[in-house]
N, C-alpha and C positions, 0 to 999 in steps of 0.2 A: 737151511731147508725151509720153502715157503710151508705155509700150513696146510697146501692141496696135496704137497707131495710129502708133506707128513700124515695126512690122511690116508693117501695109498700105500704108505710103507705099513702104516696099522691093519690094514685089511689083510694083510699076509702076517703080519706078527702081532697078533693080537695079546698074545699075554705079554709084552715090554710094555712093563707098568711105568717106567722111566717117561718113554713112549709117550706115554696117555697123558703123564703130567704136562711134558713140552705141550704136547695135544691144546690142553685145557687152559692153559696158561696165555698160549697165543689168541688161542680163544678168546678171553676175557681182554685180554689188549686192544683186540679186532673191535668188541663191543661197546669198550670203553672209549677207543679211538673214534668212534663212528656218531653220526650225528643223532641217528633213532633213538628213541629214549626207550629202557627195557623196563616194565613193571613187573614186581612178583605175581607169581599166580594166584587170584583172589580166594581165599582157604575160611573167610564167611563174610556176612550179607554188606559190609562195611568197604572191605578190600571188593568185593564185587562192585558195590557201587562207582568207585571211584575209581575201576577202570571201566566201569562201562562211559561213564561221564568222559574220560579221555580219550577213549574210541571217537566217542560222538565230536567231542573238539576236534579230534585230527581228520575226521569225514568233513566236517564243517569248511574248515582252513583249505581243503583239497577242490573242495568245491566251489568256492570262492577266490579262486588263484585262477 
């Protein structure tokens, strides 16, 4: 089952907690497999910085291509 049509089966059977894990699992495959790079969400002024600084590299690289 791809993971679009594991999303639709969740939309109707929400509580198949089995489900969710496949769900989540492929998930992380999909993210890991993929070339974007994911940062945690910045939680104080340090982790802020250093993804605004990566923002700004990957604006930079975009605009220069």
């Amino acid at each position: 089952m791809s993971r679009i049509e594991l999303r639709n089966y969740l939309n109707s059977h929400r509580d198949d907690n089995r489900a969710w894990d496949v769900f989540f699992t492929k998930l992380g495959q999909d993210r890991s497999s993929n070339s974007n790079q994911w940062y945690p969400a910045p939680l104080d002024e340090e982790s802020t910085r250093i993804t605004e600084e990566a923002i700004k590299q990957k604006i930079q690289e975009k605009e220069s291509a």
